[in-house]
N, C-alpha and C positions, 0 to 999 in steps of 0.2 A: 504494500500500500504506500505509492506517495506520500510522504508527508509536506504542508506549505511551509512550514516554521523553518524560518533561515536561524540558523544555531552559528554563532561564534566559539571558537576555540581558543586558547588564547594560551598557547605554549605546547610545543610538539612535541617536549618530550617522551617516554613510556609512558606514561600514563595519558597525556593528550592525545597522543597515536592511536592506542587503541580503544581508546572512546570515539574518536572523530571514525576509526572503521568501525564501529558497532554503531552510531548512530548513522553512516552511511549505510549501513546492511538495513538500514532499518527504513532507508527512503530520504533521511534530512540533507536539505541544502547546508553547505558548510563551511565555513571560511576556517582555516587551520594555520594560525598563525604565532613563527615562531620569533625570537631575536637573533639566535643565532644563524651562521650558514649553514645551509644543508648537508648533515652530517657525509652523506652520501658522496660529497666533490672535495669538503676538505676538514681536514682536520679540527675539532671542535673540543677535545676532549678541558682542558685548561685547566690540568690534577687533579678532575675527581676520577673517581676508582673507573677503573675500562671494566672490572666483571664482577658480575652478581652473581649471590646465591640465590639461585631458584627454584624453585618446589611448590609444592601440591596448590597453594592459594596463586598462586600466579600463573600455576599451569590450566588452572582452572578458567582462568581471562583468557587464555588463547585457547582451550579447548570452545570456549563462546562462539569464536568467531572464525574458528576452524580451521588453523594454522598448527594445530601439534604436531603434523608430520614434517613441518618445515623447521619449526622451530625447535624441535628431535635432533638436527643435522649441527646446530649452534650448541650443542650440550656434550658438559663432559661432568659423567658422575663422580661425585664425592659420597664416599661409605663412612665417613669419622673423621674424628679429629684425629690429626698427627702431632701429636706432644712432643717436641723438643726439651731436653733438659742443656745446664750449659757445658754438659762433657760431651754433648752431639747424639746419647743416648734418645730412642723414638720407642714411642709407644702409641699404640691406635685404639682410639677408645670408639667404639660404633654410636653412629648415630641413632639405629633400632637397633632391636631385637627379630622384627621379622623380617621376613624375605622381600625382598623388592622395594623396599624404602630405603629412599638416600635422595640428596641432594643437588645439584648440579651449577658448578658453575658454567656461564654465558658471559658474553660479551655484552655490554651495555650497547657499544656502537653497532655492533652488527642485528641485536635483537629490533635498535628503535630502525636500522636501516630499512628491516626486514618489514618492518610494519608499516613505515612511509612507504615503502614499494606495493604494497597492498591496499593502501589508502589511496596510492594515487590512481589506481585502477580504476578506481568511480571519478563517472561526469561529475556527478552532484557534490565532490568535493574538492576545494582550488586551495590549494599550498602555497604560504606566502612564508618565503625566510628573509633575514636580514633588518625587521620588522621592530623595532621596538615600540612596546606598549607606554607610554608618558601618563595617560589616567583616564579613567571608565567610570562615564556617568551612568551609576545604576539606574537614576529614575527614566534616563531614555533608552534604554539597552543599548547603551554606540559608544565606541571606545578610539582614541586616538593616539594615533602611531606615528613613529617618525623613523625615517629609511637613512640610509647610509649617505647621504646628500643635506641629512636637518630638513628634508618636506614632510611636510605633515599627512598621512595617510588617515582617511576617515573609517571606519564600516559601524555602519548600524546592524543589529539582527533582532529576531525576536526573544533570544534567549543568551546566554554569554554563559559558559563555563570558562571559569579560573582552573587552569594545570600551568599554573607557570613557577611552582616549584617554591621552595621556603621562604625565597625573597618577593611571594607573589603581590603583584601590580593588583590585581583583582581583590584581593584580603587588604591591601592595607587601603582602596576604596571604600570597602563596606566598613574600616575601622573609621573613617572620613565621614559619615553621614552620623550628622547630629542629633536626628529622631532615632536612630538604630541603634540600640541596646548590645554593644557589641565587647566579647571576653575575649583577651586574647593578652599569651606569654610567649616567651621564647628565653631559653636556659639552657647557658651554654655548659658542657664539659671542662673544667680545668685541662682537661688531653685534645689535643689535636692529631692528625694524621698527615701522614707523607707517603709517596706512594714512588715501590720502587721495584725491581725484577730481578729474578733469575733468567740469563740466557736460556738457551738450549744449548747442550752440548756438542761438542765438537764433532760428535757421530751425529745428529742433530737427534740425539731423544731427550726426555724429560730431563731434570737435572735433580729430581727427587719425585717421590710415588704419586704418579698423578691421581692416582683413586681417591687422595685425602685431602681436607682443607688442612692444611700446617698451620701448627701455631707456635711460639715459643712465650708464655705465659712467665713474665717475669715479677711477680707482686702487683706492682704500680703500673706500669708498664709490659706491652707486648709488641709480636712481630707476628702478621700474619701473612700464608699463602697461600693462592687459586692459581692453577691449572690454566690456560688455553691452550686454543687446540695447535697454534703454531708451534710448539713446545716449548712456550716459555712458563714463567711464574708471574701473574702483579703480585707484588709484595708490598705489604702497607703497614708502616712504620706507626702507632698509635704511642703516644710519648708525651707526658707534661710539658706546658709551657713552664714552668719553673717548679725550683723546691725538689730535693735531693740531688746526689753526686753529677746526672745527666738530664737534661731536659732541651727543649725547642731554644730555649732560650741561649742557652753555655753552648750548645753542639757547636761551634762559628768557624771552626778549621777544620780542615780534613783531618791535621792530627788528632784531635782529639775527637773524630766522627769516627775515626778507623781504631780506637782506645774503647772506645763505647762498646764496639761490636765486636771487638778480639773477647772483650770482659764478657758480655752479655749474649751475643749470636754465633758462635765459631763457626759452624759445622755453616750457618748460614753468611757469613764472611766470604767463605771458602768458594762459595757459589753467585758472589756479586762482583765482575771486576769492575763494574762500571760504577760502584759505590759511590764514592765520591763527585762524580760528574751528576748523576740523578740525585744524589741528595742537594746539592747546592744549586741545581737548574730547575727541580721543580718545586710547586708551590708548598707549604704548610698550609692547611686549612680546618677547620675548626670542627668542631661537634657540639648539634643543637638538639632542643627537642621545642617542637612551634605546637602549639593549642589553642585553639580557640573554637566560638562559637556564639550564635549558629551559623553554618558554614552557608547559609543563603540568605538573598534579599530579593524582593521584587523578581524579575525574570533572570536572575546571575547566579550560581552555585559554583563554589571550590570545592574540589576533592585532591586528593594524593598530597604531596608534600604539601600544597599549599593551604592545605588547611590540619594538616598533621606530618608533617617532618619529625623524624623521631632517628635517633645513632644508630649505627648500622651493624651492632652485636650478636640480631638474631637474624640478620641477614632476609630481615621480612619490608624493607622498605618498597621495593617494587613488589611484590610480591603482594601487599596491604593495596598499592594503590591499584594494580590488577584486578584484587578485589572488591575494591570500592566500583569499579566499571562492571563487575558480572550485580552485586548486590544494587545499583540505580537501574541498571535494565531491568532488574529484576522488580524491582518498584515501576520502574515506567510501562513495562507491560502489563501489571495488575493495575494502575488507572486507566486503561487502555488509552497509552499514551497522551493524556494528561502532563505536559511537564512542570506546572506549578505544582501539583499534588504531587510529582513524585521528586521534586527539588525538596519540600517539606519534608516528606516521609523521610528520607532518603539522611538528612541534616540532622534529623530528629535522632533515628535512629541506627545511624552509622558511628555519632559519638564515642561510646561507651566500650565502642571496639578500638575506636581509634587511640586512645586512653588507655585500653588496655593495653595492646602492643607496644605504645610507647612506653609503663611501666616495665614489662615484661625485657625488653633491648636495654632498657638501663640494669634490673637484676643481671643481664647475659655478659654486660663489658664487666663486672665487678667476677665475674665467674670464670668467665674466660681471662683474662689477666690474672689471677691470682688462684683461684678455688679448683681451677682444674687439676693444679699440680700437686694438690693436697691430698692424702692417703686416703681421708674420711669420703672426699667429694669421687675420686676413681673408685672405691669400694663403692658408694652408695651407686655409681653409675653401673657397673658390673652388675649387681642386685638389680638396678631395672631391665638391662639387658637381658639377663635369665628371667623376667617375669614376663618380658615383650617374648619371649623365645617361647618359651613353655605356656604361656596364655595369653595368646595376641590378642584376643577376646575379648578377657577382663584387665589386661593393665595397659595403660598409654602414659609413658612421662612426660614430663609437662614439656622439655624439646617434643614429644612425639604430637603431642595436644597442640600445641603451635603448626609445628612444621608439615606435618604429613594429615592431620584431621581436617579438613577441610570445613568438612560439615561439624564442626566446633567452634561457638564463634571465639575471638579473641579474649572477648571478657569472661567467658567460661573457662578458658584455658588458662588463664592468671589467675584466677579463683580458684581451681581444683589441683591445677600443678604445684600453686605454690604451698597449698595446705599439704600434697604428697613429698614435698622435698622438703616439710618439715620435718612431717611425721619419720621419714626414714634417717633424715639426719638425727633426730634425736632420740631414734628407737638407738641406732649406731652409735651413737655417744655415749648412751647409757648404759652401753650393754645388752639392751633386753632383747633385741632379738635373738631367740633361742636359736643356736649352730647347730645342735642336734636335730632343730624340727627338718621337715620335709618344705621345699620350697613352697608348696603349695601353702603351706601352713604358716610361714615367713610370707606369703600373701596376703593371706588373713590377716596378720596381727597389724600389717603396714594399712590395711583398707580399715580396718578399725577404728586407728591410731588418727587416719584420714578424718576417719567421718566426725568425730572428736573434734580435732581441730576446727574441722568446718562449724561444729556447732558452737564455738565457742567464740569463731569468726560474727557468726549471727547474733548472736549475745552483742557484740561492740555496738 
């Protein structure tokens, strides 16, 4: 069915991408407009991360619009974490228990490439880059832009979605109307990130086990790795700006960048020659978490970063805004296409997931930096392993409630996970779980222990 409603877009990234093809599958006229160049002719990336973790909630956005087989061919699985200690010593801790669940890192450029390529496929929708957004009157739906020359570009539509990402032009209009009751934080991390690689070898294979996300989990600080498929590694340096022996701040020489990672990364030294040229040539750039709400006004709605940016620990950021685009169609179909009623719905009730996720990525960097390396935190991870193995039925940890449950929303998944990695951390602590029982019985005592805490969660 045609629809008349001219729909503005108003940022191409992953998430504007595949909202502008799901509303084009759907009939809407569409103006899809980005600032940057089109990823496609030149290089755009300007240190943020080139590749993502992706999984079940994300895969579930391109299963919508019918690219899993394409976007199958951009994927390279990750089964665990690969724990680095600093004598080079590896350990693989699994992400499940069961069969066929894991991870995958993708390429950011080549996924949104992939998607602009399929957008552009449809008449009904015209691709503008090099665009930037200057400010958007919500009471007339029409927003203006200015091109690489300072002219002023107009487009009115009947509807405007904001995907322009944590710094969005569209959110900090609706924070600009003085009748609209409008919430909104942004909180940054003391840690920043830098982003930096392993070659490929000189035989050109991997240069460490491409099946795993690497991590080397130092307290305070960490070093993390993803796989692509050219055989290299992004490696992304996550490091205080200041306060102890090394941070963003001190690193200022190569001497003392190449002192840092003899002390702290060997085995991953060993594997950078270009260390020092990629640390001092790319950017540092920060870690936020953005809230606000309601994420609409009159005919304009934000979704994905721009109305929840949230640190990238549980590797759910595209992944959340993926699913922010299957959950609105999901609403826009039940008002039969209605899009004020499903801009409402959608703002109302996306919240509290978005909320969640963000809580849940800040417990994941304090985990992963410090708690993975810990006896208690690998034992209690083992124990869900064996429960995912032996009853994929009745146990999911709260990684597994995230990551792989789809049909779990986020705020149930911080809500049940975190009372389960109580309960086991503190049955472990105390001793109490019985060694002698039978696993199944060491399930019991952990679902217990569970429902316990949840009630007493309820009591607050």
């Amino acid at each position: 069915m045609q629809k008349k409603e001219h729909i503005l877009i108003i940022g191409a990234g992953l998430c504007g991408s595949l909202l502008a093809l799901r509303l084009a599958q759907h009939g809407y006229q569409i103006d899809l407009v980005e600032k940057r160049p089109d990823l496609r002719k030149e290089d755009v990336s300007a240190g943020r991360s080139i590749n993502l973790a992706f999984s079940d909630r994300g895969i579930k956005g391109i299963n919508l619009v019918g690219l899993e087989n394409k976007v199958k061919e951009l994927c390279i699985p990750m089964y665990g974490r690969m724990l680095h200690d600093r004598e080079g010593n590896t350990q693989l801790s699994k992400y499940s228990g069961r069969e066929n669940e894991y991870i995958n890192s993708i390429s950011r450029g080549g996924l949104n490439a992939l998607l602009l390529d399929e957008v552009e496929q449809f008449k009904n929708v015209k691709l503008h880059f090099k665009l930037s957004c200057q400010d958007v009157d919500l009471e007339k739906t029409k927003a203006v832009f200015k091109d690489e020359n300072n002219n002023e570009i107009h487009f009115q539509a009947n509807a405007i979605f904001g995907t322009d990402g944590a710094g969005s032009v569209v959110r900090k209009s609706m924070m600009q109307q003085r009748d609209f009751l409008f919430s909104f934080s942004q909180n940054f991390l003391t840690h920043g990130y830098k982003e930096l690689s392993f070659p490929a070898t000189a035989e050109n294979n991997y240069a460490a086990e491409k099946g795993a996300l690497h991590i080397w989990p130092r307290g305070e600080n960490m070093l993390i790795a993803l796989p692509n498929l050219d055989k290299t590694f992004t490696v992304t340096l996550f490091l205080a700006y200041e306060g102890g022996d090394y941070n963003f701040n001190n690193l200022t020489n190569p001497e003392i960048v190449k002192e840092y990672f003899e002390k702290e990364y060997p085995d991953a030294l060993a594997l950078m020659p270009n260390l020092e040229k990629e640390y001092f040539e790319n950017p540092t750039a920060p870690l936020g978490t953005v809230r606000c709400s309601p994420w609409t006004y009159n005919n304009a709605l934000i979704m994905g970063d721009a109305a929840h940016a949230i640190v990238p620990f549980y590797g759910q950021g595209m992944n959340a805004s993926f699913e922010d685009v299957v959950e609105f169609d999901q609403y826009l179909v039940d008002s039969n296409f209605n899009l004020a009623e499903a801009f409402q719905q959608f703002s109302k009730n996306r919240k509290k997931d978005a909320d969640g996720i963000a809580d849940l990525a800040l417990d994941n960097f304090h985990e992963m930096k410090s708690h993975t390396a810990k006896e208690i935190f690998l034992e209690k991870r083992k124990l869900e392993i064996a429960f995912e193995t032996e009853f994929p039925k009745e146990y999911a940890s709260k990684y597994s409630l995230v990551t792989f449950r789809e049909d779990v929303s986020y705020a149930e998944a911080l809500r049940k996970g975190r009372a389960q990695d109580h309960a086991i951390l503190r049955l472990l602590k105390n001793n109490h779980l019985k060694q002698e029982a039978s696993l199944q019985e060491q399930l019991l005592q952990v679902q217990q222990e569970t429902h316990i805490i949840l009630e007493e969660q309820e009591l607050l």
